[in-house]
C-alpha positions in Angstrom: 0.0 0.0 0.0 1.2 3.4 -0.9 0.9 6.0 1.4 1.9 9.6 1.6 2.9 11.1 5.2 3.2 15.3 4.8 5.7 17.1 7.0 8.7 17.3 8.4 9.0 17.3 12.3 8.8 14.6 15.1 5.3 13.7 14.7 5.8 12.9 11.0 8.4 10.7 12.0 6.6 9.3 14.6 3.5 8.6 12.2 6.1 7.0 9.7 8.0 4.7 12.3 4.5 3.1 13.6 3.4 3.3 10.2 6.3 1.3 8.7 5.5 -1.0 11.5 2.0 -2.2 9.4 1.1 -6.2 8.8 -0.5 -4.6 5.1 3.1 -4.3 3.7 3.7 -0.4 3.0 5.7 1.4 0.7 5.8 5.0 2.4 7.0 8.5 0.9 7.1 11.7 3.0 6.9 15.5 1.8 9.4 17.1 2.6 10.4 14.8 5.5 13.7 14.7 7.3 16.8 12.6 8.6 14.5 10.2 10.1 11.5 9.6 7.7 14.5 9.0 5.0 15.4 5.5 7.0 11.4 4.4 6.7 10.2 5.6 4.1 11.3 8.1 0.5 11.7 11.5 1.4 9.9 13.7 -1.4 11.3 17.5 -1.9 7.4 18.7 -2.1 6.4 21.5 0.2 3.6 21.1 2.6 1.5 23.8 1.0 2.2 23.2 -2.4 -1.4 21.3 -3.1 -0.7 21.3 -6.8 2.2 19.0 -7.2 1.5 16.8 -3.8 -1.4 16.2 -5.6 0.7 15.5 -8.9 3.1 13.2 -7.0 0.4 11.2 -5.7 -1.4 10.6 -8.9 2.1 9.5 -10.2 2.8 7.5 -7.7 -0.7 5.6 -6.7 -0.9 6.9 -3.4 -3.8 5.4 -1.9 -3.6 7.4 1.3 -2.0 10.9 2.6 -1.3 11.6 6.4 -1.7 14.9 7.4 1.2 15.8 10.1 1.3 20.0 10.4 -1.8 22.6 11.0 -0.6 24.9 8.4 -1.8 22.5 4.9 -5.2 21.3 7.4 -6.1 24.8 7.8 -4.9 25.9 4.4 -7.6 23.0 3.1 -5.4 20.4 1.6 -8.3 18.2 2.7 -11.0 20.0 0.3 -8.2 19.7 -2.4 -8.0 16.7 -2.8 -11.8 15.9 -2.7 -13.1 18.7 -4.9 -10.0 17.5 -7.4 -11.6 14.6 -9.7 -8.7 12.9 -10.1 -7.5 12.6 -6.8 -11.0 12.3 -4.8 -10.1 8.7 -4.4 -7.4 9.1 -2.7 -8.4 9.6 1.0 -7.2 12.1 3.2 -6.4 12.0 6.9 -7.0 15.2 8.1 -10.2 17.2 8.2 -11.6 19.5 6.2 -10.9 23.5 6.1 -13.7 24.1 8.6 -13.1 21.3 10.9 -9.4 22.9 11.1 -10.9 26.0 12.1 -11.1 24.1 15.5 -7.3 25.4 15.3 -7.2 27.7 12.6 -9.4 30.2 14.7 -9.4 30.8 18.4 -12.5 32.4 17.7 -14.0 30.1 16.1 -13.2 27.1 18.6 -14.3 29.4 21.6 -17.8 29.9 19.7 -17.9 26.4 18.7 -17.7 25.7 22.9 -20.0 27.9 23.7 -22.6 26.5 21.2 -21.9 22.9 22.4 -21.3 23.7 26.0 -17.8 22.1 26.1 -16.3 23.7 29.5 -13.6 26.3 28.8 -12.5 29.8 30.4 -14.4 33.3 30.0 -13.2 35.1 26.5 -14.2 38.1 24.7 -13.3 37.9 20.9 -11.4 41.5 20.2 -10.8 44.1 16.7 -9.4 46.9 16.4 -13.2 48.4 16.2 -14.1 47.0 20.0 -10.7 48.1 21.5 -12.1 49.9 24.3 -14.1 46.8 24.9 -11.3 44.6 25.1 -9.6 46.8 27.6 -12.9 47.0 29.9 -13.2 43.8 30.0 -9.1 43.2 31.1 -10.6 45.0 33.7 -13.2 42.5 34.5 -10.2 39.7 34.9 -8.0 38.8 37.6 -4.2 38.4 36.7 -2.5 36.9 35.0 -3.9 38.5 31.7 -4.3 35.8 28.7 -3.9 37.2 25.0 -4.3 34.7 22.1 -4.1 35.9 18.1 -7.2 34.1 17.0 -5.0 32.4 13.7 -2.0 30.9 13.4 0.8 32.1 14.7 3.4 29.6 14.1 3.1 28.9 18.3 3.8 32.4 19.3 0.9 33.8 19.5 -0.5 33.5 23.0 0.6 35.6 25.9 0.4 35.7 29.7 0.6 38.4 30.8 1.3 39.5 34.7 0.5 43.7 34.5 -3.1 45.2 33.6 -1.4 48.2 31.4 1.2 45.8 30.1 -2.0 43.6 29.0 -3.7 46.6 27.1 -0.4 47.6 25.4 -0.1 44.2 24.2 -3.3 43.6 22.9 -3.4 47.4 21.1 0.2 46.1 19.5 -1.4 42.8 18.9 -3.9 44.3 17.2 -2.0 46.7 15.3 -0.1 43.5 13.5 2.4 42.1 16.2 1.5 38.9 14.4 0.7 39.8 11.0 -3.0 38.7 10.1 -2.9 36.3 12.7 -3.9 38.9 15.3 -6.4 40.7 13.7 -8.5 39.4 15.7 -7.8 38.4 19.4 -9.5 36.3 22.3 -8.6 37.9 25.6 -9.5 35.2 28.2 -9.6 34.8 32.1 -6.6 32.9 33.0 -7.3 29.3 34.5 -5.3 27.9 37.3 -4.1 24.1 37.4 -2.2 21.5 35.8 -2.4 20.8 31.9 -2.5 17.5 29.9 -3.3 16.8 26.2 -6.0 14.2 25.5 -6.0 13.0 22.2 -8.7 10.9 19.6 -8.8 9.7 16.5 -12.6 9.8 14.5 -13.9 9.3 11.4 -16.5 12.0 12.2 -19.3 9.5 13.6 -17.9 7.4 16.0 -14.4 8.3 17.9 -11.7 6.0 19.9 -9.8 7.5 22.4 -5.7 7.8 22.1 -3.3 7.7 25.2 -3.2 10.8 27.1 0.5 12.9 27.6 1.7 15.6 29.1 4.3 18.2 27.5 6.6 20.9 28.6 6.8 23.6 26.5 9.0 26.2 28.4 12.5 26.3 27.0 13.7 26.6 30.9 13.6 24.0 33.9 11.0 24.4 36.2 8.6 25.5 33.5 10.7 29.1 33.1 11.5 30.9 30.3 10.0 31.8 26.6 7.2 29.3 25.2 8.4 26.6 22.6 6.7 23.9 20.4 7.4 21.7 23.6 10.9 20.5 25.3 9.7 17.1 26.2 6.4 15.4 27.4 5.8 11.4 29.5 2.1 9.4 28.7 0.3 8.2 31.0 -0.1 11.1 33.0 -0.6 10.1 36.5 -3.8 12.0 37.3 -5.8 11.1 34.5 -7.1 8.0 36.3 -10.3 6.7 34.5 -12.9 8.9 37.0 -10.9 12.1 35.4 -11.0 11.0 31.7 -14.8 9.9 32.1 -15.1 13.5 32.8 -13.1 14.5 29.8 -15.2 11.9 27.8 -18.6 12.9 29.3 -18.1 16.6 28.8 -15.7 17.5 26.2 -15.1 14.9 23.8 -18.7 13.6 23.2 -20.5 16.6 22.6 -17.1 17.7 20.3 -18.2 14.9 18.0 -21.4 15.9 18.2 -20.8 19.3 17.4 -19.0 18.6 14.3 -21.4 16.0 12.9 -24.4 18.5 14.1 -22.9 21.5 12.2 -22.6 19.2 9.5 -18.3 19.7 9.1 -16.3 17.0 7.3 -13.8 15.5 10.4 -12.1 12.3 9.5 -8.5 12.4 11.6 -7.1 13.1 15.0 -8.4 15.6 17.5 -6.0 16.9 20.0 -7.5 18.6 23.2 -5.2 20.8 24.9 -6.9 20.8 28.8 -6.6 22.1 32.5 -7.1 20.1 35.0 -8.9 22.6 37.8 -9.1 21.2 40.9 -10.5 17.3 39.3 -12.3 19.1 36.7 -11.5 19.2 32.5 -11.5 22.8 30.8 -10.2 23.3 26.9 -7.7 25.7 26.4 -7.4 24.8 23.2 -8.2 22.3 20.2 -5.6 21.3 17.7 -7.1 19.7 14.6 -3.8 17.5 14.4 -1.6 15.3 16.8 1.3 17.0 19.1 4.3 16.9 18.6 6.0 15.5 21.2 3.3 14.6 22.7 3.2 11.6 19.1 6.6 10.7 20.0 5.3 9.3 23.9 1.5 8.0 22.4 2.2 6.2 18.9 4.7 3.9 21.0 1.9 3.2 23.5 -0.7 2.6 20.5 -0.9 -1.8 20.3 -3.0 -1.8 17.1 -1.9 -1.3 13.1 -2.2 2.1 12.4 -2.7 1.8 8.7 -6.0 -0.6 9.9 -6.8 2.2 12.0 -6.4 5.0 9.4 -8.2 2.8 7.0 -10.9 2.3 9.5 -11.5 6.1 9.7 -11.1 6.9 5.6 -13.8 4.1 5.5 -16.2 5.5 8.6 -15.8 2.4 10.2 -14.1 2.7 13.1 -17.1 1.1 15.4 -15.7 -1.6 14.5 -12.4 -1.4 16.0 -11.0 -1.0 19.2 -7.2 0.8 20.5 -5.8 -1.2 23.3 -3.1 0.5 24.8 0.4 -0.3 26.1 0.5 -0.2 30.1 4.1 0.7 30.2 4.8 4.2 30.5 6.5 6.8 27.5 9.1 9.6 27.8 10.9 11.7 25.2 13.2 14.2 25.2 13.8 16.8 22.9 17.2 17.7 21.6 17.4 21.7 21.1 19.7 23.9 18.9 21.5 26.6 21.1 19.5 29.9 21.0 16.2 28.3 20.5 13.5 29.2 20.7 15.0 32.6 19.6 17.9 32.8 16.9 19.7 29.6 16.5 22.1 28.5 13.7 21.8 25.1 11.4 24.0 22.7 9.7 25.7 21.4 12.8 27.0 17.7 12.6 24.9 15.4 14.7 26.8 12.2 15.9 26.6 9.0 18.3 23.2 8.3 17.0 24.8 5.1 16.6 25.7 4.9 20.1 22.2 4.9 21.1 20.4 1.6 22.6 17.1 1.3 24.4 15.1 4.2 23.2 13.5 5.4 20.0 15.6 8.4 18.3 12.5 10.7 16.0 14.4 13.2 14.0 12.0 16.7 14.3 14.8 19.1 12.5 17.2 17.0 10.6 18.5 16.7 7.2 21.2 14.5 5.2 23.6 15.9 3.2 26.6 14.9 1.9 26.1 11.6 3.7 26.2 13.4 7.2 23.1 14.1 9.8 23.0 17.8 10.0 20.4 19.9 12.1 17.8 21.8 10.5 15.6 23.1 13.1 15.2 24.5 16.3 14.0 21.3 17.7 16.5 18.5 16.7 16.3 15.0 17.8 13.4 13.8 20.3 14.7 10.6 22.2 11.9 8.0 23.3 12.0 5.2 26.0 9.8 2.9 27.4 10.1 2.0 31.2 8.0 0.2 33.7 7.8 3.8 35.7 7.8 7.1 34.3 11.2 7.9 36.4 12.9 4.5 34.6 11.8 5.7 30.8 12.8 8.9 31.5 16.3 7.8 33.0 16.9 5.9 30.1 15.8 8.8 27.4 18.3 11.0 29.6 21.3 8.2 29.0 20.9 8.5 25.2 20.5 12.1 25.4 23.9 12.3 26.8 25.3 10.8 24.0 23.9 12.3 20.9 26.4 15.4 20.0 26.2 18.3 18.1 27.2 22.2 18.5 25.2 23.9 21.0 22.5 20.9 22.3 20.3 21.9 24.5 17.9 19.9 26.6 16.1 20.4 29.5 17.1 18.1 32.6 13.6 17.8 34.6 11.2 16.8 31.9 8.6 14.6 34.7 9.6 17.0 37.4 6.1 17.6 38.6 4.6 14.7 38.7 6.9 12.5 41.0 
C-alpha cells in the first residue's frame, strides 16, 4: 500500500516509524520529510503547502492514502483539495476538512464552537481593532495573570500571559496593530485558569471516535517550567492523574458533545483531535483544540498505540471505526527533545549530529534533521526527540536522559527535569 505522510518534524516521523511497523506491507514517501523519515520511508522534496504537485506526485505514484502531520496544509484546506480534485477524490485524506481545522485555525471560532456545544472552557471576549475599548474593559473584569491569544496561526507564538493590567492593554493594542501579521487581527482575551495541563488525544472518522493515550508536555524552553514558550521541550504518557474517574469527565463533557458538534454543524472530520486541557481542581477545561496530533506529545502515544495504524487509518477513511477498538500499552512513554543553542529565539543550522549510533534502548524521532553529503545535520530549532519505554515514568525517562547524553552536536540543549512535577 502506498501511502503519503506530509511534513517534516517529530510527529511525521513518529507517524512514519508506527506506520512502517503495518502487517498490510507499506511502501511510504514523506513531503518534505527529514533525517528520520529517510530511514522508513522516501523523502519527497514537495512543500507542505504546495497542493498542486503533492497532488501531482500522488497521482504519479498511486498513493492510496496521505497523512496529514502540520496545521498549516489542514487549515490551508489540503483536505478540500484533494476531494473537490476529480482525479484525486479517491485518494483519501487523513486530516479534516478547512472548517473542521478552524477548530485550530481560529481561536475564535473554537471558543464559539464551545459555547454553542457547552464544552467547558475559560471566560473570553473575541477582540478588533473596532471593539478596542471593549477589550480593555473587559481586562478590567479579569483577575491576573492576563491571557492574550491571536485568533489564527501564529506559528506557536501567538499566546501571551501576561502579569501587569497596562502591560496587557499595550499588548493587545500592538497585537492588534499586527504584532502577528494577520494572525492577530483578531484576538480572544480570556480569564486565566489555574491548574495542571495534559493533552487528551482521539482519533474519529466523524461518527464514532476511539480515544488515544493521554500525555503531558513541557513547552517552556527553561527547567521548572521558566523561560519563553516553545513547540514543547519534552512530554511522559500516562499522566498520572488522568485516572479513568478524570477521563470519564473529559469523555462525558468534552469529547462527546465535540463529535457531536461537528457532525451537528454538519463539518467533514475524518483524523485526530488533539484537546489541549486544565485540570482545575478534578475538573477538564479546553484551552485549546488542535485539529492535528502533538508533537512530542506523538513521540510518547504512537509507542503506547498496540493496534496497526494503517487498519486504524483505514478504519476512519472508511467511517468504520465502530468496528475497532485501541488497546493501549500499560508501560509508560518519555521523550526528550534535543534543542539547537539559541532556541527558541535565533539559533544556527547545519551542525554535525553524531553518536546516534551509540544509542540503545530508546526510539531516536528526527523533528529538525536533514542528510547531506552523507552526514546528519540539524535543521531546526528542535533537533532529535529521544523516546524510552520504562516500567515507571522515572525509569523511561532515566533511560531517554542516557541516550540524550550521548547524541552530540554544536550547541545541544535539553532540559534536565522533563517529569519534574509529577513525581
Amino acid at each position: 500500500m502506498n501511502i503519503l505522510i506530509i511534513g517534516s518534524g517529530g510527529r511525521e516521523h513518529a507517524l512514519a516509524w508506527k506506520t512502517a511497523q503495518s502487517r498490510r506491507g507499506v511502501k511510504l514517501f514523506i513531503a518534505p520529510g527529514n533525517a528520520g523519515t529517510a530511514q522508513v520511508g522516501t523523502n519527497v522534496n514537495v512543500a507542505v503547502n504546495d497542493f498542486e504537485k503533492l497532488g501531482i506526485f500522488a497521482v504519479e505514484n498511486h498513493i492510496e492514502m496521505i497523512i496529514v502531520g502540520p496545521e498549516d496544509p489542514l487549515v490551508r484546506g489540503i483536505y478540500d483539495y484533494f476531494k473537490n480534485t476529480p482525479n484525486l477524490q479517491h485518494i483519501p485524506v487523513i486530516g479534516p476538512s478547512k472548517e473542521g481545522a478552524q477548530l485550530e485555525g481560529s481561536k475564535d471560532f473554537a471558543k464559539i464552537f464551545m459555547k454553542e456545544n457547552n464544552i467547558p472552557t475559560a471566560a473570553y471576549l473575541s477582540v478588533t481593532a473596532e471593539i478596542l475599548d471593549k477589550g480593555y474593559a473587559f481586562l478590567g473584569t479579569l483577575k491576573p495573570p492576563y491571557v492574550l491569544k491571536a485568533d489564527g496561526l501564529a506559528a506557536g507564538k501567538g499566546v501571551l500571559i501576561i502579569e501587569n493590567l497596562e502591560d496587557a492593554r499595550e499588548e493587545l493594542r500592538q497585537m492588534l496593530d499586527g504584532k502577528f501579521g494577520e494572525a492577530s487581527k483578531k484576538v480572544v482575551v480570556e480569564e486565566h485558569l489555574s491548574g495542571i495541563e495534559l493533552s487528551a488525544f482521539v482519533i474519529t472518522d466523524g461518527i464514532t471516535y476511539r480515544l488515544l493515550p493521554e500525555a503531558k508536555d513541557y513547552k517552556r524552553i527553561g527547567e521548572g517550567d521558566t523561560g519563553m514558550n516553545t513547540g514543547g521541550m519534552g512530554a511522559i504518557s500516562p499522566v498520572p492523574f488522568a485516572n479513568p474517574s478524570f477521563m470519564r469527565k473529559v469523555e462525558d463533557r468534552i469529547i462527546k458533545p465535540t463529535i457531536e458538534g461537528l457532525r451537528k454543524q454538519k463539518i467533514d472530520y475524518q483524523g485526530f483531535i488533539f484537546f489541549g486541557l486544565m485540570n482545575c481542581n478534578g475538573d477538564p477545561y479546553v484551552i485549546e483544540y488542535n485539529a492535528r496530533l502533538g508533537d512530542p506529545e506523538s513521540e510518547v502515544i504512537l509507542p503506547r498505540i498496540r493496534e496497526d495504524m494503517v487498519e486504524l487509518l483505514m478504519a476512519v477513511a472508511n467511517k468504520s471505526l465502530h468496528t475497532l477498538r485501541v488497546s493501549i500499552e500499560e508501560q509508560p512513554v518519555a521523550t526528550v527533545m534535543l534543542a539547537s543553542g539559541g532556541y527558541p529565539g535565533e539559533y544556527e543550522k547545519g551542525k554535525e549530529i553524531t553518536n546516534l549510533d551509540k544509542v540503545s534502548g530508546s526510539i531516536v524521532f528526527h523533528a529538525g534533521t536533514k542528510v547531506q553529503e552523507g552526514k546528519i545535520l540539524t535543521n531546526g530549532g528542535r533537533v532529535i526527540a529521544v523516546s524510552s519505554r520504562g516500567n515507571t515514568v522515572k525509569e523511561a525517562l532515566a533511560l531517554s536522559y542516557k541516550n540524550a547524553a550521548l547524541i552530540d552536536f554544536d550547541g545541544k540543549y535539553y532540559r534536565k527535569d522533563i517529569g519534574f512535577d509529577l513525581h
